[in-house]
N, C-alpha and C positions, 0 to 999 in steps of 0.2 A: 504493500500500500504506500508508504514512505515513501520505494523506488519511482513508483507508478505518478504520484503528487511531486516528487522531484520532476520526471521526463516530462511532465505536461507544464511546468513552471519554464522550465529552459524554454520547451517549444514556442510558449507564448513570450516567452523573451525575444527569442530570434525571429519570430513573427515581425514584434513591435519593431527591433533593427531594421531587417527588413522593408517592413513598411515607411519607416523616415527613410531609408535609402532613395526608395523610391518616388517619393516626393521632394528629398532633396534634389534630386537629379532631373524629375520634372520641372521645379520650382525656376533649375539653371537653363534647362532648354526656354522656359517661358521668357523667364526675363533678359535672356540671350536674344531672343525675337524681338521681345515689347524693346531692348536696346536700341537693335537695329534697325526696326522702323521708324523711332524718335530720332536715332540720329539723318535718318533718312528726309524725314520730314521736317528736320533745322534744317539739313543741306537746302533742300526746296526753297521752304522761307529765306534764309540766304541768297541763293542765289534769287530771289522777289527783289530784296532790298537791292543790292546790287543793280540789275537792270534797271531800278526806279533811279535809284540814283545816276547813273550813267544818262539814261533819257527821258524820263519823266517830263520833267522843266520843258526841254525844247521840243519835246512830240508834240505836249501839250497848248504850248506855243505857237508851234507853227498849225494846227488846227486850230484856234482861234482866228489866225491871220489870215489862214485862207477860206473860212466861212464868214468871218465877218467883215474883212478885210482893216483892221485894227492893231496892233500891236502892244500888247497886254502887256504887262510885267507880272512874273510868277513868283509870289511870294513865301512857298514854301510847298512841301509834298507832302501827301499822307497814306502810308502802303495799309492797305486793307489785311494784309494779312497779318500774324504775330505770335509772338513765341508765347509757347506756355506749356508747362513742364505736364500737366495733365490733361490737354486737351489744345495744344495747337490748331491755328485758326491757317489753314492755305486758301490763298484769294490773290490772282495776280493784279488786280485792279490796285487801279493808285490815282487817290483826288488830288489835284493841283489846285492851290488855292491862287487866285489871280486876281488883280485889279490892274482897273481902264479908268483913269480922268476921277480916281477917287467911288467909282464903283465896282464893287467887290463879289466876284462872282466864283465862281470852280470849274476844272473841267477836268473830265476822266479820261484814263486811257488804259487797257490795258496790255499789261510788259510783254505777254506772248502771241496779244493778235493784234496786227497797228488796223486792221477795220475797227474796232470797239473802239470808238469817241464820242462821247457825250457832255455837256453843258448845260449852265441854267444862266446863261448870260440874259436871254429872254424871258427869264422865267415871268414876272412882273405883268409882260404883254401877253402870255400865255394866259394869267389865272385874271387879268382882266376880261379877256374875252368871254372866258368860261363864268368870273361872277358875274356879268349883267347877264348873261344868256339867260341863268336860273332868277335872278332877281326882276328882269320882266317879264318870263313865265310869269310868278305867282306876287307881282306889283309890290315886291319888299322896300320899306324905307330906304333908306340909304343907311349900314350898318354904323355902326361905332366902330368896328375894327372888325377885320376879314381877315380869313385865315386859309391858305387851299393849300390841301395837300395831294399830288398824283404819282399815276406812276404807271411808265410807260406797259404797253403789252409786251414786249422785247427788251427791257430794260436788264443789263446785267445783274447778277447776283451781287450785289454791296451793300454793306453794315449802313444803317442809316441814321444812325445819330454822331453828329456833327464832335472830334475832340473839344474837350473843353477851351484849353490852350488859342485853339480859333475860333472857336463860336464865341468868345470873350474880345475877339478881334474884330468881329461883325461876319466872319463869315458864315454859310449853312450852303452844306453842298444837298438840299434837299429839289424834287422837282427837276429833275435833271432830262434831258431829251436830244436825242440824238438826230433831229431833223431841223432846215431851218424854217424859222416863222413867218413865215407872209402874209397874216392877217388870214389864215384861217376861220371860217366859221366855227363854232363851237360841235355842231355837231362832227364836222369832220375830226376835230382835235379827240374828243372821244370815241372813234373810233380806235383810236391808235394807243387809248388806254387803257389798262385793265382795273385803275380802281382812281374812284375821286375822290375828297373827303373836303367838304365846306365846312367852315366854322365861323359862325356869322355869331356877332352880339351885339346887343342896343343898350343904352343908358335908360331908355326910355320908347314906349310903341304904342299909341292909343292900339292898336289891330294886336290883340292877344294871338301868340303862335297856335293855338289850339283849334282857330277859325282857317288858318290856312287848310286848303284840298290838294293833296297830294294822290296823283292819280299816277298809278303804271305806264299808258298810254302817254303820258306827256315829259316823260323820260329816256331819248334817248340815250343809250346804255352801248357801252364797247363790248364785243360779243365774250359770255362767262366772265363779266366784269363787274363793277358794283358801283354805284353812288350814293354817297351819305353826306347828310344833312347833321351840323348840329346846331341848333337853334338856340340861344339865351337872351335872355334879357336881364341886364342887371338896373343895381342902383346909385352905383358908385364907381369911378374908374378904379376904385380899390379892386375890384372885382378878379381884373387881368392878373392878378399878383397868388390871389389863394386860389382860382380856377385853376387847378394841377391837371384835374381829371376830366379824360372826355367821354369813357363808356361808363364812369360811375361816379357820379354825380352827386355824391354824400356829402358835400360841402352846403349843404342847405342852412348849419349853422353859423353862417356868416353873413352877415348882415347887408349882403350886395347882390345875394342871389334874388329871381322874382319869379321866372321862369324858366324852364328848358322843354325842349324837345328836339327827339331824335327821328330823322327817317330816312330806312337805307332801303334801297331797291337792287336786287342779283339777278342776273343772268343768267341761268345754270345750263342754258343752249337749250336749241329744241323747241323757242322757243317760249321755255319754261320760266317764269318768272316768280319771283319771291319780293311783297311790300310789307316791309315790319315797323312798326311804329312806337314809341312810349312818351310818354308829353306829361310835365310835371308841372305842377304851382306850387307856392310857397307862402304859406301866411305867415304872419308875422302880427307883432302886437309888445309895447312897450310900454313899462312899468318903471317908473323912478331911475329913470338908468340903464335897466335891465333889459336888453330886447331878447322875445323867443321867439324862433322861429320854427316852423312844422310841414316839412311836405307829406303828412297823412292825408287820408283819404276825408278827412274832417274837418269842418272850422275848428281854429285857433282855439276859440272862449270853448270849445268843446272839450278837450283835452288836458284841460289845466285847470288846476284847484290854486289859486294863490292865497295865503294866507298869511296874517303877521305869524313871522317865527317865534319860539322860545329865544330868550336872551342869550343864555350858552349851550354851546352841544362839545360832546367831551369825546376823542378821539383813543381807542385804545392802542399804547404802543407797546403793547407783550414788559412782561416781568413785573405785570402789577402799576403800570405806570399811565400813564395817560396825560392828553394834550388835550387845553382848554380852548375853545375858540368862542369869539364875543359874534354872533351872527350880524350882518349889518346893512343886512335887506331881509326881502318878505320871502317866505319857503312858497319854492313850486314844486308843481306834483303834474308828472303826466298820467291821466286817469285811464286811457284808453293803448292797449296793446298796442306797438308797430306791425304789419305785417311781413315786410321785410328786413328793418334794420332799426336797432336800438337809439341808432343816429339820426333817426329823422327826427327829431324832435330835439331841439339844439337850445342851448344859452348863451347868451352873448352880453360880455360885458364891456360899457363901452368906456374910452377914454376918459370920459369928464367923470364918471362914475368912481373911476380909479384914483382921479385929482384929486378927490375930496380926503384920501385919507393915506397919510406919510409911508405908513410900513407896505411891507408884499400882502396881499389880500390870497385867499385861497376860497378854491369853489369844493363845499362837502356833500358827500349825500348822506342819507337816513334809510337805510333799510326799511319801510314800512309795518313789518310783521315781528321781525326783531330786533327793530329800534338802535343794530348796529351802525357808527358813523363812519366812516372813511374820508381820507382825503382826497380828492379827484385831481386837482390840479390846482397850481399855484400861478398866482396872473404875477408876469414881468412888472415891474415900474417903468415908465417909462424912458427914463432913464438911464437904464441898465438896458434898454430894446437898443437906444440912440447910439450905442458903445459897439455894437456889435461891428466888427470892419465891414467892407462894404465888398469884400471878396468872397465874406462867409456864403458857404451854400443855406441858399433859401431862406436869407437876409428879408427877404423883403414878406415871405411868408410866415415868419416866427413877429412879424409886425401886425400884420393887418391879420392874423387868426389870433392874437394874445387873447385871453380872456372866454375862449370859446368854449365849449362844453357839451355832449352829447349825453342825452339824459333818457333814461330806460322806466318803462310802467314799472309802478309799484316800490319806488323811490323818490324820495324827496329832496331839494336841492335848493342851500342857498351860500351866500358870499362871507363868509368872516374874516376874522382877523384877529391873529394870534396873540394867547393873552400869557407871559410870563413862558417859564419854559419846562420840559418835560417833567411831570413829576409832580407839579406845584397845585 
């Protein structure tokens, strides 16, 4: 028995050897390959940069010169493709960045086919033609600020958001097109595209977007192609600064939004067409300071309880301790569920509301049921907003959203301000 428990001990020893042997030896074959390829795939990239370097500039150049007949200066290159030790990007495309007489345009080219050129030097006379086409379709005011975004049917495979480094310099290689422009009709231009995107917004529009008719029929569309609409009205040119988002629209608590809507129409050939629509409003309603706003399915006065708060609400910070805050507005309460998002229903507090009182002010809620408090957020002063450099990302968004709050049924919400310190 002993011998027997001994032979089968060894066996499963030599087994286990065994078995790492052969995973060590797989493990070398594998990463003998995954080497090979990587170094295979710097070689490539390499030799990208390389040829951008050598021609880039003057390809680029002399394809402005001879379509426009202009002589541009090139201000720098940018290869599309790049290193990266777990997932390398190969792209022989390479944007030039160029300027003419102080306008700043781009143009593409790429290293391994000298047919691939493209540019947005036109781009301006391009997305004019296209917005009035659609703005006398359906008799639109004249916007507050226009935004078009296309893209060719044929258009090369490249990364489309602009390095930081030069879109801080004025440039955006976006909208790019490989044909030149002759005053085109609009329908011809979308033929030759595969997707459009308007971004139209107003300060102000007696004609609610809701009243607009959008029909299939009066959409020429580039074949398996798409056209979208986005529609806003704000209140405030604050607006352009915290509108981050165009398919989701959750910024309702900020105090600029009034209305949106979207509407995209697809091509699927055959054809087949597809009109989808979503069209939002936003009430809004303001209290001593406090604006809320609600894109529910409900009037404003429907969904809110306000009432004078308790004097203090007391914060638990673990170990038996707790933080006093002196409340310094009226408690809101949203009484009625969101269907989609805890965010529709927003608080906003405004500047002069914040003037009135020296220290940081913080926004608490109240648990309803078990009367737990938390802290939600603390509002900047504004003085400590003014400080931020002016290079910071999204400088201008941590400004005009300070104060903001998204507030969820069956919680209650108001402003304080902190009284002595933890413990007291």
């Amino acid at each position: 028995m002993k011998g027997k428990r001994g032979s089968d001990s060894g066996g499963k020893a030599f087994g286990r050897i065994t078995g790492m042997a052969v995973t060590g030896i797989l493990s070398m074959f594998l990463l003998t390959g995954c080497s090979r390829e990587r170094m295979e795939t710097r070689r490539e990239i390499d030799r990208i940069y390389k040829a951008a370097e050598q021609t880039a500039k003057d390809r680029a150049a002399a394809y402005i010169t001879e379509k426009y007949g202009i002589d541009a200066s090139p201000q720098g290159y940018w290869v599309q493709g790049y290193h990266d030790f777990f997932a390398p990007y190969v792209n022989s495309n390479v944007v030039v960045f160029m300027e003419y007489e102080g306008r700043k345009f781009c143009a593409g080219i790429d290293v391994d086919d000298e047919t691939i050129l493209w540019d947005n030097y036109q781009r301006k006379e391009i997305e004019t033609v296209l917005q009035e086409y659609f703005a006398e379709l359906y008799h639109l005011p004249q916007p507050y600020k226009t935004d078009i975004e296309f893209q060719l049917e044929n258009a090369p495979g490249y990364r489309a958001a602009t390095p930081a480094e030069w879109r801080e310099r004025g440039f955006d290689h976006g909208n790019m097109a490989d044909f030149y422009f002759q005053g085109q009709a609009a329908e011809e231009l979308l033929a030759m595209m595969s997707r459009v995107e308007f971004h139209n917004s107003w300060l102000s529009m007696e004609q609610p977007l809701t009243s607009l008719s959008f029909e299939a029929g009066d959409w020429p569309v580039c074949e398996g192609g798409c056209v979208e609409w986005n529609l806003r009205v704000y209140a405030s040119p604050e607006a352009e600064w915290v509108d981050r988002s165009v398919e989701y629209p959750d910024i309702a608590g900020f105090p600029y939004f009034r209305e949106w809507r979207r509407a995209c129409l697809k091509d699927r050939g055959t054809k087949e067409e597809e009109l989808s629509e979503e069209s939002w409003g936003f009430h809004s309603m303001q209290n001593e300071g406090i604006m809320v706003i609600s894109r529910l399915p409900f009037e404003i006065e429907d969904i809110l309880c306000i009432s004078e708060g308790a004097e203090e609400w007391n914060v638990d910070r673990g170990n038996s301790k707790s933080q006093t805050y002196k409340l310094v507005s009226d408690v809101y309460e949203v009484t009625e569920k969101s269907p989609d998002s805890n965010y529709a229903t927003v608080m906003h507090v405004s500047e002069d509301f914040m003037d009135q009182y020296e220290g940081t002010l913080y926004i608490l809620s109240r648990n309803r049921e078990t009367g737990e408090v938390k802290l939600v957020k603390d509002i900047s002063p504004q003085e400590e907003l003014d400080l931020l450099p002016e290079d910071e990302f999204d400088r201008d968004y941590k400004i005009h959203s300070n104060g903001t709050c998204g507030m969820s049924a069956g919680f209650q919400y108001a402003i304080a301000e902190r009284k002595g310190k933890a413990g007291e």
